[in-house]
N, C-alpha and C positions, 0 to 999 in steps of 0.2 A: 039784515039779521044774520045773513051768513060770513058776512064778513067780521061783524062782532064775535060771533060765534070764534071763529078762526085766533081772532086777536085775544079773545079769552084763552082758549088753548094752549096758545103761545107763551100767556103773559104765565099761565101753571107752569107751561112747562119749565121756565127759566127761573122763576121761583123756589120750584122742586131743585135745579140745579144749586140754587144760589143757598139753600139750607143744605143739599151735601157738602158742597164747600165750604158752608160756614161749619157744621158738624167737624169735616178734616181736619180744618184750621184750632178749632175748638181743643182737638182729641191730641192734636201735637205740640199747642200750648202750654194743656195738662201734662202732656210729659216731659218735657222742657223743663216745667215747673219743679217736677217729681224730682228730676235728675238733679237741677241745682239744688232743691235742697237737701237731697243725700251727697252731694256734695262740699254742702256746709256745714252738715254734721260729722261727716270726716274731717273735713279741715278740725275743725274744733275737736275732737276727737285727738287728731292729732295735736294741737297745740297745747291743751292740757296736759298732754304728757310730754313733750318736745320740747315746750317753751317754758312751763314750770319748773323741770329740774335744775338747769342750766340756772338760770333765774335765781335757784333755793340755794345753788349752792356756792354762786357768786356770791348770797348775802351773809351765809354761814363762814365763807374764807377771809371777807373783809371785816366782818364780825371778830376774829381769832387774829386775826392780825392789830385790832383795835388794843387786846388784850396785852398785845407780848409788846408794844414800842410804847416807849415813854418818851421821846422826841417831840418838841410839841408842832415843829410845822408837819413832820409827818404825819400828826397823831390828827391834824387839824383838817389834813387833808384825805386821812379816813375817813375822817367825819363825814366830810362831803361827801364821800363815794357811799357813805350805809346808808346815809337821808337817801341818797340818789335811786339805791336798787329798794330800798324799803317803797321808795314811791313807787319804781318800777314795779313790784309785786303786787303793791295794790288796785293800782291802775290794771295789770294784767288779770288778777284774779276776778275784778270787777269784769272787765268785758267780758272773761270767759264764762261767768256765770252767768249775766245778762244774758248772754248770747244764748247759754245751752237751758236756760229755763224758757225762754223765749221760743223755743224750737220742741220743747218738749209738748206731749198731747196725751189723751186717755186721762184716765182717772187716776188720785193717788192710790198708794198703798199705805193705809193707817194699822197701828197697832196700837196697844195699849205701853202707857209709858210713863215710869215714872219721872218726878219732873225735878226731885234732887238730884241727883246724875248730870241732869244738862247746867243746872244753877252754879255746882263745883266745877264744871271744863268753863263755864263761862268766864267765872272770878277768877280760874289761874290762868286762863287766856287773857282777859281785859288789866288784870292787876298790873302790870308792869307799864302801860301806856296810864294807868290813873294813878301813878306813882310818880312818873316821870313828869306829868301837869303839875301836883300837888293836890290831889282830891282823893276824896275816900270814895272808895266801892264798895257799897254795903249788900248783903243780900239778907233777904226773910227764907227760915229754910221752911219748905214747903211738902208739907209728906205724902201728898192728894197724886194721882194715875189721873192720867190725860190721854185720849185717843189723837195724834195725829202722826207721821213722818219724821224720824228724830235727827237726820240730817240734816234734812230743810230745815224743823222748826230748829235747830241749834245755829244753823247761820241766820236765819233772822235776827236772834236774840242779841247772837254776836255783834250783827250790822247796827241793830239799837243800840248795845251797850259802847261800842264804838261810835258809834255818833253824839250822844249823848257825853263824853269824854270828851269828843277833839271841839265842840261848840261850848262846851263847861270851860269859864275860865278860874272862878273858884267856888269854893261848898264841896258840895258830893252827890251821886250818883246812885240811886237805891230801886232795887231787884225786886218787887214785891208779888204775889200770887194772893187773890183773895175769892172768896167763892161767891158765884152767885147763880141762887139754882142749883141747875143740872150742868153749869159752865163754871167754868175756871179763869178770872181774869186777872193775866200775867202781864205787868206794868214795869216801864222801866223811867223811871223819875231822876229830871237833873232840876241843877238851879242855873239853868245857864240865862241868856237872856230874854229866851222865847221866842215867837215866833207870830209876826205881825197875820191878822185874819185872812187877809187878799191873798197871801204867800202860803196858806196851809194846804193845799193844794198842787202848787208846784214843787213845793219840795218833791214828791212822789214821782218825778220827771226825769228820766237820764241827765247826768249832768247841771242838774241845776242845784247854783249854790248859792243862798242869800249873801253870805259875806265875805262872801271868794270872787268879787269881780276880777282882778288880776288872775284866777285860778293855781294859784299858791297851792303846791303839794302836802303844804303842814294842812292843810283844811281837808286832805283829801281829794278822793277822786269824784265826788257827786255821781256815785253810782249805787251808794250804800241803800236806801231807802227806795228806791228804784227796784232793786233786786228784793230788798223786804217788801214791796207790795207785789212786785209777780207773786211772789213765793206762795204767800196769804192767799189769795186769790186761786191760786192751783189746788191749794189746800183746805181751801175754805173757811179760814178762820176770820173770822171778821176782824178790822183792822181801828182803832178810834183814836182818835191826837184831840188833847187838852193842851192848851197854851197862852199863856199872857203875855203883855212885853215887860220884861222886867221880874217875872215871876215862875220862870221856867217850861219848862213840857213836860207831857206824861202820855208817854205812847202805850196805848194798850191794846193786847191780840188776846182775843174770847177763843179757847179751846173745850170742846167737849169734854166732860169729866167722866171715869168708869170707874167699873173696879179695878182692884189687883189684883194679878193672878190668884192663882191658891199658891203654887208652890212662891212666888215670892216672898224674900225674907223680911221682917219687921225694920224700919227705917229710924233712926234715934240721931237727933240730930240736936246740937244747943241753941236757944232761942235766936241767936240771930248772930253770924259771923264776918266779917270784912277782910279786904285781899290781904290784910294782912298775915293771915292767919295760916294762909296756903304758900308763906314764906320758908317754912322749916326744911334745910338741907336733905336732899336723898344720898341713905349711906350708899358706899361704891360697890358698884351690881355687875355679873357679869350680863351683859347686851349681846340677844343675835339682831345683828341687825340683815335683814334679805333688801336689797336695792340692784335693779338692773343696769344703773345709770353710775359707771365708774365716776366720773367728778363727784355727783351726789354722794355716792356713796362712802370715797376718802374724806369730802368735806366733813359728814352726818360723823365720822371714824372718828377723826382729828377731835371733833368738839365733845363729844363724850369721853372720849382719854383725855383732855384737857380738864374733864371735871371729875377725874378721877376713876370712872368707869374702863372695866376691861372688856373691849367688844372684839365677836367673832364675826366677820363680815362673811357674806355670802352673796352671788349677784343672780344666783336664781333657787 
């Protein structure tokens, strides 16, 4: 009994030992842990800002230069170089967002929001890539306040209305808001060829792209819908995909409805416009433009005076 006794003793005491070192081990993991990831939120930090401008203003010089040579092997070999950085941006934008939604935590911050505002940045954003296919971009204007993130939810929208575009090979592409309840459900409708049942699923996967085996830059980065379901998710809208083969998709995000402010102004809008409509020349304005990033800077300079704009540049 005594010697049991003894060997019980023993076996606590190296037990007690073997949970303070696991405890140590435990508490220098977490901070290992801690460390790299404020480490990867600076990197990213920095690359947003370091590797975006350089990037923006690579595709704005090769851009202005497209403009001024009529030569056609030069002209042919611009070509190449705008596909090239236009891939490179999307592809960079894609992981940087991936990356920094993916690292972000806590709760959003929602406000109340009207949701014409985001419908017009959308249609004069997406109009020139639905123009360049041959498809119309129709939007329904919609006069209803919405509670969510208006950054976030404008790059999802974007990421839909962009996808919806580079998988549309002809018809058109339609914006629509319709109420149900107390929610707001904001649809974005193509006629492309759809999207088989087994596959509805992975599309929502980094990188994965039904009809990009080769992974061809014209398809994209397969990061678009990947970043639109973080996003939803962070934010909480619910996310739903309708799809046939042969009959299109209809991706829809259910957002809480509110009121509008008091002081907001009354919204008047005409029953239903297309990108064509947000074509009309801007008369020539004087521009400050503030940029810290001398390339960016002369680039963003050059192509506003090239469309007739007088800009005062400033770098802080």
């Amino acid at each position: 009994a005594t010697l049991l006794a003894e060997r019980l003793v023993v076996a606590l005491r190296q037990s007690e030992r073997l949970q303070v070192e696991l405890e140590r081990q435990v508490t220098e993991r977490t901070a290992q842990l801690q460390a790299a990831h404020l480490a990867k939120s600076r990197l990213l930090d920095a690359a947003s800002h370091d590797l975006r401008q350089p990037v923006t203003a690579l595709g704005l010089l090769v851009g202005m230069a497209q403009l001024k040579t009529q030569e056609p092997g030069l002209r042919q070999l611009l070509d190449q170089a705008s596909e090239g950085v236009r891939g490179l941006e999307r592809l960079l934008k894609g992981l940087l967002d991936h990356s920094r939604l993916d690292q972000q935590d806590g709760p959003m911050q929602t406000a109340p929001l009207r949701l014409q505002p985001l419908l017009d940045a959308v249609l004069v954003h997406a109009g020139p890539l639905a123009r360049e296919r041959g498809l119309r971009l129709r939007v329904r204007p919609c006069p209803l306040w919405v509670r969510s993130e208006p950054l976030l939810l404008e790059q999802v929208l974007r990421n839909l209305v962009s996808n919806a575009i580079t998988h549309t090979r002809q018809g058109s592409v339609l914006i629509a808001a319709r109420r149900r309840g107390d929610q707001l459900c904001l649809q974005v409708r193509d006629s492309g060829p759809g999207i088989p049942p087994e596959a509805q699923q992975r599309i929502f996967e980094p990188f994965v792209q039904l009809d990009n085996p080769a992974r061809s830059r014209q398809h994209g980065s397969g990061l678009g819908l990947a970043i639109v379901d973080q996003a939803l998710r962070r934010l909480g809208h619910p996310l739903q995909l309708c799809s046939a083969l042969g009959r299109g998709s209809c991706f829809s995000v259910l957002l809480p409805l509110c009121e509008a402010p008091s002081e907001a102004a009354p919204d008047t809008r005409p029953a239903e416009h297309s990108e064509a409509d947000s074509d009309s020349a801007m008369e020539p304005q004087t521009i400050w433009l503030v940029e810290d990033d001398l390339e960016l800077q002369q680039a963003l300079t050059q192509q506003l005076e090239a469309w007739g704009h007088c800009v005062c540049a400033f770098d802080r």
